[in-house]
PASEBA-1860 file (N, C-alpha, C; in nm, 3 decimals):
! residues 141
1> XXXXXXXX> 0.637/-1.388/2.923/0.560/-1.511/2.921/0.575/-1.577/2.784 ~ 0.637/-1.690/2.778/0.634/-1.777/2.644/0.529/-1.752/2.570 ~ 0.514/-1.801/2.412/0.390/-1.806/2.402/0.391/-1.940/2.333 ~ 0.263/-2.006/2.361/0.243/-2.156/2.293/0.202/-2.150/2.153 ~ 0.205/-2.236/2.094/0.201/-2.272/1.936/0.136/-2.384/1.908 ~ -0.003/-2.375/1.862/-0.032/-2.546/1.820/0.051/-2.613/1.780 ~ 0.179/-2.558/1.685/0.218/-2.702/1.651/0.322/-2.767/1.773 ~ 0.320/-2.705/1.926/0.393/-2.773/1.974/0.347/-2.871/2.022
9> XXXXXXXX> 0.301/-2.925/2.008/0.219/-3.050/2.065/0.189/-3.103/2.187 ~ 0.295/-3.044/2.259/0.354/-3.079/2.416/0.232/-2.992/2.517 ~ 0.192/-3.061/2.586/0.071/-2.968/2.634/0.201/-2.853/2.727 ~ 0.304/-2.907/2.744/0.326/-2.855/2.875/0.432/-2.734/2.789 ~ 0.390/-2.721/2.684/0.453/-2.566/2.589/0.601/-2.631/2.547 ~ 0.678/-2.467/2.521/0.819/-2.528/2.406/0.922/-2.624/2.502 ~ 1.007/-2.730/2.437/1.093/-2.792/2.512/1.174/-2.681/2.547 ~ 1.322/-2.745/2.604/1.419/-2.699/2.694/1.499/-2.639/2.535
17> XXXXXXXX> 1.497/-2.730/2.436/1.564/-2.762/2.303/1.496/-2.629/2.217 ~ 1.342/-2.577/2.217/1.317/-2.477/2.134/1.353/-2.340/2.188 ~ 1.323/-2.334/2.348/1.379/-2.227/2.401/1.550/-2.211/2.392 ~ 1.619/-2.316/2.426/1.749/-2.240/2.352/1.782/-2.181/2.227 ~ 1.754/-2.268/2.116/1.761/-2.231/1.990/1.686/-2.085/1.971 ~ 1.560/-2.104/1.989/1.543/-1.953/2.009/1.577/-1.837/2.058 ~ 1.622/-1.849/2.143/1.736/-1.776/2.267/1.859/-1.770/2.157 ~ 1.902/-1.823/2.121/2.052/-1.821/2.066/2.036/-1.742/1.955
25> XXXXXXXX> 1.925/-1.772/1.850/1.857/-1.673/1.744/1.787/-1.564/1.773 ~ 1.744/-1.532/1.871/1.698/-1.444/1.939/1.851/-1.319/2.017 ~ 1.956/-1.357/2.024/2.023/-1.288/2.055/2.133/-1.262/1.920 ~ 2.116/-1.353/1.839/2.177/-1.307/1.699/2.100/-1.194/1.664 ~ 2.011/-1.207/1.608/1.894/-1.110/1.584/1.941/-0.963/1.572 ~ 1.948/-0.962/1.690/1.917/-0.865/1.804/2.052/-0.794/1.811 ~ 2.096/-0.886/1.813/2.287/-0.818/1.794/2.314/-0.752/1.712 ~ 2.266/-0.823/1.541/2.287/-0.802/1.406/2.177/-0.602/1.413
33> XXXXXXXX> 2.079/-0.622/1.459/2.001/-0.505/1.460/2.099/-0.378/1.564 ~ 2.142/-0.405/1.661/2.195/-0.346/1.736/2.343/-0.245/1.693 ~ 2.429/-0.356/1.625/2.537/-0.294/1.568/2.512/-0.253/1.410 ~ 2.394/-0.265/1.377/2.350/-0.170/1.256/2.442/-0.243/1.145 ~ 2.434/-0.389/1.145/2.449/-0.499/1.093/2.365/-0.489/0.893 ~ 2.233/-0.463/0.958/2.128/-0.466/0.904/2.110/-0.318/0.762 ~ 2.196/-0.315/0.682/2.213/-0.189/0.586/2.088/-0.173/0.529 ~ 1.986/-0.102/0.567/1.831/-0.098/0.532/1.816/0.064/0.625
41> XXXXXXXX> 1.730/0.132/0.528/1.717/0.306/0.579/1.623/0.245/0.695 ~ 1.509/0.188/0.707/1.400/0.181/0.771/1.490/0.122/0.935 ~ 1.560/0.041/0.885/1.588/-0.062/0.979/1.679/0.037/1.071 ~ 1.810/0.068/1.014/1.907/0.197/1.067/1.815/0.285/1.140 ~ 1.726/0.362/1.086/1.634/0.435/1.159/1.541/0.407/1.257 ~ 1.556/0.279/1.359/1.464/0.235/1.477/1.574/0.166/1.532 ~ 1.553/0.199/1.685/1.574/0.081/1.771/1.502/-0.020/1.764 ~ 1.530/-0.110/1.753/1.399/-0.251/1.755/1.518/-0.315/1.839
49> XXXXXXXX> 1.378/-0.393/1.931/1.453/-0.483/2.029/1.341/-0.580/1.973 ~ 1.402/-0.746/2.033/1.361/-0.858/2.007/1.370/-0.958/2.120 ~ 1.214/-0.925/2.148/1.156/-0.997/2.352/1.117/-1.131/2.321 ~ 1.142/-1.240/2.194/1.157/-1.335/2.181/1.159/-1.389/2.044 ~ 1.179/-1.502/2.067/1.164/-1.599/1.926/1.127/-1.730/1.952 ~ 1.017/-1.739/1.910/1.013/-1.898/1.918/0.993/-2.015/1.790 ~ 1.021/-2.080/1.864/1.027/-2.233/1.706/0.917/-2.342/1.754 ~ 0.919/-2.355/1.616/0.819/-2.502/1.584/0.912/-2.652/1.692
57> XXXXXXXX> 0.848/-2.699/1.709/0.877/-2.827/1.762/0.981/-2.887/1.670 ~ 1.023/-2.861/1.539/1.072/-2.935/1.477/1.206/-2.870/1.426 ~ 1.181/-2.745/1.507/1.306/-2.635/1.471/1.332/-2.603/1.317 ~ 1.229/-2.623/1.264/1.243/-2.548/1.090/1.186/-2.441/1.116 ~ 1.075/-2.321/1.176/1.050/-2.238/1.201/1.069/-2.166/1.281 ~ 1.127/-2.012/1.286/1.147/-1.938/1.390/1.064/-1.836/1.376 ~ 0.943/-1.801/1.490/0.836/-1.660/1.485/0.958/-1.535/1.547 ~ 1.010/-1.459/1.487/1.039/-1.298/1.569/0.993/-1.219/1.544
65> XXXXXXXX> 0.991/-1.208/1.728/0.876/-1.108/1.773/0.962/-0.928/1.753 ~ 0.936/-0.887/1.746/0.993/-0.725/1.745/0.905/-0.653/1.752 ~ 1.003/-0.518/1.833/0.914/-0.373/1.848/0.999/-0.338/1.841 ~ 0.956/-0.215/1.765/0.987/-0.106/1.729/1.019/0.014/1.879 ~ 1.139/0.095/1.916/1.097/0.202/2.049/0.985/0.287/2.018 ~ 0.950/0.260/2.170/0.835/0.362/2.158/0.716/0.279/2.102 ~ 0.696/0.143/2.002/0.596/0.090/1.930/0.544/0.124/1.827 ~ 0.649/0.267/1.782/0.612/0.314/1.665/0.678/0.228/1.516
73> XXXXXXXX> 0.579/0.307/1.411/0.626/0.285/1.249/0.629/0.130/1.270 ~ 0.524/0.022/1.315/0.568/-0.180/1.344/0.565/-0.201/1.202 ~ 0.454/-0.113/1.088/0.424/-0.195/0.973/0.576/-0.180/0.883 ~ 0.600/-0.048/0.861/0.724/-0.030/0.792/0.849/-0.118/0.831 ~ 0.876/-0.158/0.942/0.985/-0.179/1.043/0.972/-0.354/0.984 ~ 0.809/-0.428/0.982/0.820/-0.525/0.973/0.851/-0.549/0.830 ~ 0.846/-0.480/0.736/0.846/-0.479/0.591/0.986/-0.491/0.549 ~ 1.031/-0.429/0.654/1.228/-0.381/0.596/1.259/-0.540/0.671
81> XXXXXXXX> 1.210/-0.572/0.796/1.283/-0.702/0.799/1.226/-0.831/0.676 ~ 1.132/-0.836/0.624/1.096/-0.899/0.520/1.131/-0.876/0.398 ~ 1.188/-0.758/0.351/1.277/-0.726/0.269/1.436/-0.802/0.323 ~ 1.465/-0.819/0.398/1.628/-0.825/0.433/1.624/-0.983/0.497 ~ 1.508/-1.073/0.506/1.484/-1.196/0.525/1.603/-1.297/0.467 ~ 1.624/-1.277/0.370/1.736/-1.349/0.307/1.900/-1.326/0.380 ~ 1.906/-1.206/0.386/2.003/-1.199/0.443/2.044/-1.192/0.606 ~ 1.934/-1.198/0.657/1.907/-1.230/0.807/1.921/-1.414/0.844
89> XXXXXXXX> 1.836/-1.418/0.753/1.857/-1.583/0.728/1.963/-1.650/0.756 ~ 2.080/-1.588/0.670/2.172/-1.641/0.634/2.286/-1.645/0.735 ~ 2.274/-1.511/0.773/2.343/-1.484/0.911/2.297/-1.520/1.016 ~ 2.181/-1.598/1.079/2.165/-1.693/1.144/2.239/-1.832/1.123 ~ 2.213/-1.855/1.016/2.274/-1.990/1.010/2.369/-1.999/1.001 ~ 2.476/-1.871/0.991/2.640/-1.856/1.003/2.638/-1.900/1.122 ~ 2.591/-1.788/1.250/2.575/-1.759/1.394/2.519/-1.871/1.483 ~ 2.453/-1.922/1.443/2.414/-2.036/1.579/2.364/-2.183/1.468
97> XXXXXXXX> 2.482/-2.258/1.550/2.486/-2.388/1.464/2.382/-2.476/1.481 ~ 2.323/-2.496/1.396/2.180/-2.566/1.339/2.213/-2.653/1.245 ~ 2.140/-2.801/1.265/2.161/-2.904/1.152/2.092/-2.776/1.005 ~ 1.997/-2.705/1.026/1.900/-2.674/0.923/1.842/-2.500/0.974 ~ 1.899/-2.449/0.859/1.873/-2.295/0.886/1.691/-2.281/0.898 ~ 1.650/-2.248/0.987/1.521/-2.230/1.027/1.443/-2.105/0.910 ~ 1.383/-2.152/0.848/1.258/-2.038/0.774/1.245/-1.928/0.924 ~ 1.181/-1.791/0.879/1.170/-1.696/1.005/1.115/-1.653/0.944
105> XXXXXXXX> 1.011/-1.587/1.033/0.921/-1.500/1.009/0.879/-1.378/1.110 ~ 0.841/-1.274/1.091/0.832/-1.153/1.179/0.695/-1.100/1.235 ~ 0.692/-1.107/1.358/0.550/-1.044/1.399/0.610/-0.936/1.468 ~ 0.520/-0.844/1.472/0.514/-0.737/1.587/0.476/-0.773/1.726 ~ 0.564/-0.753/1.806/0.493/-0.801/1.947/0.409/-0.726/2.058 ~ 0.305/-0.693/2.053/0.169/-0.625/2.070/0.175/-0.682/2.266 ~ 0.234/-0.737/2.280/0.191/-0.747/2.425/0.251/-0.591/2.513 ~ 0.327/-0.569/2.445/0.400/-0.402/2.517/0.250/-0.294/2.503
113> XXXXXXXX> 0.184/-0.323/2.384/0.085/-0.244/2.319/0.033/-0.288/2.461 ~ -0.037/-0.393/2.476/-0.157/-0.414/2.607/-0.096/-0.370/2.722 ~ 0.044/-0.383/2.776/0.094/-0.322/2.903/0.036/-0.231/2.907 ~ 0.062/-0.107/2.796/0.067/0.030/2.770/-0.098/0.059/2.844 ~ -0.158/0.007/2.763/-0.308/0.002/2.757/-0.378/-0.023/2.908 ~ -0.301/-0.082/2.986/-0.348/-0.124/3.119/-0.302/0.000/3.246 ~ -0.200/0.020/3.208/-0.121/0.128/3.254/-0.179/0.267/3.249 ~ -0.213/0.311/3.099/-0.325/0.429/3.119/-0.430/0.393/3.212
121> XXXXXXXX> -0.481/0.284/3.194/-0.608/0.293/3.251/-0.641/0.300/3.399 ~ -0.502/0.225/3.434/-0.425/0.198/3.588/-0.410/0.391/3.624 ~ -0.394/0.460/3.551/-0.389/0.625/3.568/-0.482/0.700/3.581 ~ -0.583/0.636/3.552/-0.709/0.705/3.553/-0.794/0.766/3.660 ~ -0.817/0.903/3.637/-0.884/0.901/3.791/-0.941/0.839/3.873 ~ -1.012/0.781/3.785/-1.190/0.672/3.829/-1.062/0.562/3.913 ~ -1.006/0.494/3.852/-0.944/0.365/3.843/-0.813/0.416/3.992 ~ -0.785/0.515/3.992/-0.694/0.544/4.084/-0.771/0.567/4.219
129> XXXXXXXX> -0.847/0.679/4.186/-0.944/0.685/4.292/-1.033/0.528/4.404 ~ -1.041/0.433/4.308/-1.078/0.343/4.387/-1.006/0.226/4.415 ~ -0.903/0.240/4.355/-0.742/0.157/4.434/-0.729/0.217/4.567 ~ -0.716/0.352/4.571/-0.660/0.424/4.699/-0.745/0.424/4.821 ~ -0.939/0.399/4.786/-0.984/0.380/4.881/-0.962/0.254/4.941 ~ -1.055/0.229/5.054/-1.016/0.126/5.173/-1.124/0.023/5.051 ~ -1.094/-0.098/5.084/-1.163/-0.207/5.064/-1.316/-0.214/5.081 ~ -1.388/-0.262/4.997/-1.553/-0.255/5.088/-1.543/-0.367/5.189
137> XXXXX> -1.514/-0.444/5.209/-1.498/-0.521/5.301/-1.475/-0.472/5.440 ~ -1.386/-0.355/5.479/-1.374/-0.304/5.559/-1.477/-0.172/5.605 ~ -1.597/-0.136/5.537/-1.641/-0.066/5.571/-1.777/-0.106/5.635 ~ -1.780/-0.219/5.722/-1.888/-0.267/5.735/-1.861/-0.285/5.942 ~ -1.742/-0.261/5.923/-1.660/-0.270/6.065/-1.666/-0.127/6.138
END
């Protein structure tokens, strides 16, 4: 699910124009992390995948989102990409042609955290136990 940004202004969320760009930086990213692009101990040492990126309306800002496998070590993981910002940077703006290399910035993306979280709870005896019964609706028949 996208996520909206006050500054997009557009009630109806990012254009056609931020989702590509993001998409296109979003698979640089991701590439650069993948083939161990990225010469950083922290960074080498995690899979991190990257389930989006999005931009400002004006395409000078890019938010990437990353997790860490598993959701472990996000603070360290986000530190090494803020250490290596400059040179991530740069290799974006080699990689996907932009009038204007976009500022970026790194969040952890916590929505895997809430899956997780729903999923235990979805396991739970209590919670299983009364999925599997019949409906109250039907016990009145």
């Amino acid at each position: 699910m996208p996520r909206h940004h006050h500054r997009d202004r557009s009630p109806a969320g990012p254009s056609q124009r931020q989702l590509r760009v993001g998409e296109l930086i979003r698979h640089a990213i991701a590439e650069m992390l993948s083939r161990g692009e990225v010469h950083d101990p922290v960074i080498e040492g995690h899979m991190i995948t990257v389930p989006e990126v999005a931009m400002t309306a004006d395409l000078r800002l890019a938010t990437i989102y990353v997790m860490p496998l598993g959701g472990r070590d996000a603070k360290p993981v986000l530190e090494a990409l803020e250490r290596n910002k400059k040179f991530l940077r740069g290799e974006i703006a080699r990689r996907v042609n932009l009038k204007f290399a976009p500022d970026i910035r790194f969040r952890f993306d916590e929505r895997f955290d809430e899956a997780e979280r729903i999923e235990k709870i979805l396991r739970t005896p209590e919670v299983r136990r009364d999925l599997e019964s019949k409906p109250a609706a039907d016990e009145d028949k």
